[in-house]
C-alpha positions as CSV (number, residue, x, y, z in Angstrom):
1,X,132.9,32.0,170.4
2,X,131.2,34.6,168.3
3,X,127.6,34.0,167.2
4,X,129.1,34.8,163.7
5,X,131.6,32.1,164.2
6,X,129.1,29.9,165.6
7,X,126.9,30.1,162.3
8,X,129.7,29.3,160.4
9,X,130.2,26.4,163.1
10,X,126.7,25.5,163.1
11,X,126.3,25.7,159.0
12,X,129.3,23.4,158.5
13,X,128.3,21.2,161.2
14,X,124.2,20.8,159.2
15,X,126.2,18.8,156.3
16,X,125.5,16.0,158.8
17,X,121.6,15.5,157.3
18,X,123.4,14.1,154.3
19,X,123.5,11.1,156.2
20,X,119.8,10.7,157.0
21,X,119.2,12.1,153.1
22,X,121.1,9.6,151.5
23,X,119.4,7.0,154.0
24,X,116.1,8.0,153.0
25,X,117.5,8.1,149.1
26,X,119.3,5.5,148.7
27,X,118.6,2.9,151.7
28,X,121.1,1.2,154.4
29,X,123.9,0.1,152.6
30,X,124.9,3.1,150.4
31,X,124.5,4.9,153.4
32,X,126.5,2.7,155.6
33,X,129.6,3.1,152.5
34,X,129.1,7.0,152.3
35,X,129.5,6.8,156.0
36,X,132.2,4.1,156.7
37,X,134.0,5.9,153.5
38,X,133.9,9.4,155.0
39,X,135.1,7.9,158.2
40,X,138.0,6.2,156.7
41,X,138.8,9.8,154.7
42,X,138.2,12.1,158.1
43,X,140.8,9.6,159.4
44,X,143.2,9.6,157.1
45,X,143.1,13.7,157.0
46,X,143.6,13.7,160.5
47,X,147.5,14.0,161.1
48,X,147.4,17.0,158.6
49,X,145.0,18.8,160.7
50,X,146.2,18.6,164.2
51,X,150.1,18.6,163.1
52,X,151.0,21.9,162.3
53,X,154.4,20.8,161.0
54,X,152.8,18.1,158.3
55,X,150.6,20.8,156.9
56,X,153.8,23.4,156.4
57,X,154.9,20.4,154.5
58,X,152.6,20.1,152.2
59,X,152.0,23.4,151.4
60,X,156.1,23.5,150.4
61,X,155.4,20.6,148.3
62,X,151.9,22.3,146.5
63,X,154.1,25.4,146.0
64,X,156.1,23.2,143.9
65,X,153.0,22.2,141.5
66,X,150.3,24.4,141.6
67,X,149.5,28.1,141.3
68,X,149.9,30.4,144.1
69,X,146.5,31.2,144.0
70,X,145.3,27.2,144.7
71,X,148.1,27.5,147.6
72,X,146.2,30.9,148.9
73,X,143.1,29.3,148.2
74,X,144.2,26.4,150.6
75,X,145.1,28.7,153.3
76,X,141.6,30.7,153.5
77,X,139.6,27.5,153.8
78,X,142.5,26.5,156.9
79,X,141.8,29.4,158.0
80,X,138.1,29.9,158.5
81,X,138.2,26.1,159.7
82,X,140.5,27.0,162.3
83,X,138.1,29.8,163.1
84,X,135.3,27.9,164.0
85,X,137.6,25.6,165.9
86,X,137.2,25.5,169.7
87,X,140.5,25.5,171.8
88,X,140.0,22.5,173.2
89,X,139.6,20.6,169.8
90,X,142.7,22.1,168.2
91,X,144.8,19.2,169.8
92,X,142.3,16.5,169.6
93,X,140.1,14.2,167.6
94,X,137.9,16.4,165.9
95,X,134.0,16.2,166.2
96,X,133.3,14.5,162.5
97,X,135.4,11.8,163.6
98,X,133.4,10.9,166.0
99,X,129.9,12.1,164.1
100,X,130.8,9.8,161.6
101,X,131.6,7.0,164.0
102,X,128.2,7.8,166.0
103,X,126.6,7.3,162.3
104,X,127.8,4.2,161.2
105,X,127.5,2.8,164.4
106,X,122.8,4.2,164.9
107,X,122.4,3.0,160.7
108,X,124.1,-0.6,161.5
109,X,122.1,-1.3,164.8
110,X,119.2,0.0,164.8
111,X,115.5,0.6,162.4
112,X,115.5,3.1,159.7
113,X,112.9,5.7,162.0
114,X,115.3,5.4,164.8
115,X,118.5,6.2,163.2
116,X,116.9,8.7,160.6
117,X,115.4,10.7,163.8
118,X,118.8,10.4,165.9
119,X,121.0,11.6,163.5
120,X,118.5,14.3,162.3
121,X,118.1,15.5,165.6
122,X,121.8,15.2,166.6
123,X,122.4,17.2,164.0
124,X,119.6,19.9,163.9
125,X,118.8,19.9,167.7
126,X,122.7,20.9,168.3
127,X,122.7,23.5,165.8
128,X,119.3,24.8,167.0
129,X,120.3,24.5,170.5
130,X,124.0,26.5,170.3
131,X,122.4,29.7,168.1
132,X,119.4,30.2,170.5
133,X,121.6,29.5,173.5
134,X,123.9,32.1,172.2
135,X,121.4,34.8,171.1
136,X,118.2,34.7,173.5
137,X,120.0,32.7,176.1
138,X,119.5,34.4,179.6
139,X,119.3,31.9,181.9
140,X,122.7,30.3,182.4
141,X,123.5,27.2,184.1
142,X,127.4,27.1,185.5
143,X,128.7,24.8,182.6
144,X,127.7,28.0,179.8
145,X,124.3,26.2,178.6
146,X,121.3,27.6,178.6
147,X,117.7,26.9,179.4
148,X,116.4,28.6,175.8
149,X,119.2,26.6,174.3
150,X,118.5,23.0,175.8
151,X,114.4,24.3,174.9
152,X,115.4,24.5,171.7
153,X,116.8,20.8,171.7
154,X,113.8,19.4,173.2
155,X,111.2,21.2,170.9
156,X,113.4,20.3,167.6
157,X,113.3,16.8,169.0
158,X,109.7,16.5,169.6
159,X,108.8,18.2,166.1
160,X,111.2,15.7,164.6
161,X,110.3,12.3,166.3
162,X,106.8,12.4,166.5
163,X,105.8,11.6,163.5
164,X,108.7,9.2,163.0
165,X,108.4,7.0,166.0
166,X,105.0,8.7,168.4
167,X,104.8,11.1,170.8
168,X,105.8,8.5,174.2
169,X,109.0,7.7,172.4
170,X,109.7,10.9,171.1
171,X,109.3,12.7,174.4
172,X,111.6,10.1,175.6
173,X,114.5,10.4,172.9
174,X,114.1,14.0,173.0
175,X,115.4,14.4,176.6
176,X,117.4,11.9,176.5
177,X,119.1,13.9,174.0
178,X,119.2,17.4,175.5
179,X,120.7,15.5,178.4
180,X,123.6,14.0,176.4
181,X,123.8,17.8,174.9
182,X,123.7,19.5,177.8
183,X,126.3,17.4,179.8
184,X,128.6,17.4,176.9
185,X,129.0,13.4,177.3
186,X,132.1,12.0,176.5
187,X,134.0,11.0,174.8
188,X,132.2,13.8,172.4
189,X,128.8,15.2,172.4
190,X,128.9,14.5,168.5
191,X,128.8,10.8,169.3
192,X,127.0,10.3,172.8
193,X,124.2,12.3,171.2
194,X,122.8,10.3,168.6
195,X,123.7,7.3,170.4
196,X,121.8,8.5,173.6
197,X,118.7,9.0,171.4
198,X,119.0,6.3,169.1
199,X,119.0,3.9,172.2
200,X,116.2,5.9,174.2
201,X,113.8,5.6,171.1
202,X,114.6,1.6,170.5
203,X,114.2,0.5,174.2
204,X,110.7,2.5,174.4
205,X,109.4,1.7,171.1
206,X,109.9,-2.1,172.6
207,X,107.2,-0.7,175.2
């Protein structure tokens, strides 16, 4: 992928730090309904994405109610999401699913510090991570990452945590998390991420 199609990747991907935003707003449980909602809407949306045949479908039906120009409006933002869509995700759930399960999932179970930082870091480390990777990145490891790109990771994770949970734990949660980045963890790096740091900074804040 294109660095210019990875900014566009990376910029959608930021609207993640709503979550933390409305956390620090608003408090647990409007955060836990704008998550659990989105969830449930990401969901429902899904068929339409991944089956080519239900989106032709609706499209007919639109042309049927709505200007041309809403229906050509439609197919530039399908387009420049398909764009920044990797080929292995064209067929499969797609990443927000899983963010937004990762999300609900860090709020519910664990302390306001540790789920604000995990799902800031998730978020900004990842984005961080992929545009350094892909524009200073000159030492290459055999899976495509990057040693300036997992740096990146584990910088953004220090300069985030610290003053949120110490520098021990932050150290900690920080490489736990450019591990889970680095390896991709299943089932999706968008949801092994922020629970690999979520859990490393509650087990060592027990310290």
């Amino acid at each position: 992928m294109s660095i210019k199609r990875e900014l566009k990747r990376k910029a959608l991907h930021l609207t993640g730090l709503t979550v933390p935003a409305v956390y620090l707003l608003l408090g647990k449980t409007y955060t836990l309904t704008f998550v659990g909602v989105a969830f449930i809407l990401f969901v429902v949306l899904e068929p339409f994405r991944v089956i080519e045949e239900w989106r032709d479908r609706i499209k007919k039906e639109l042309n049927l109610y709505v200007s041309p120009e809403v229906v050509e409006k439609i197919e530039l933002l399908e387009n420049h999401i398909n764009d920044i869509t990797r080929e292995h995700e064209r067929n499969r759930v797609a990443a927000h699913i899983y963010f937004a399960a990762a999300s609900f999932i860090v709020v519910y179970f664990f302390p306001e510090e540790v789920a604000i930082g995990a799902i800031t870091l998730a978020t900004l480390g990842d984005a961080l991570a992929a545009i350094i990777g892909k524009t200073f990145g000159r030492h290459r490891f055999s899976n495509g990452k990057s040693v300036e790109g997992s740096l990146a990771y584990f910088i953004t994770g220090m300069a985030l945590l610290t003053p949120l949970v110490g520098p021990f734990p932050a150290f900690a949660g920080s490489l736990a998390g450019t591990i889970a980045e680095f390896y991709n963890l299943p089932p999706d790096d968008n949801f092994s991420n922020q629970l690999a740091v979520a859990l490393t900074l509650y087990l060592f804040l027990q310290l």
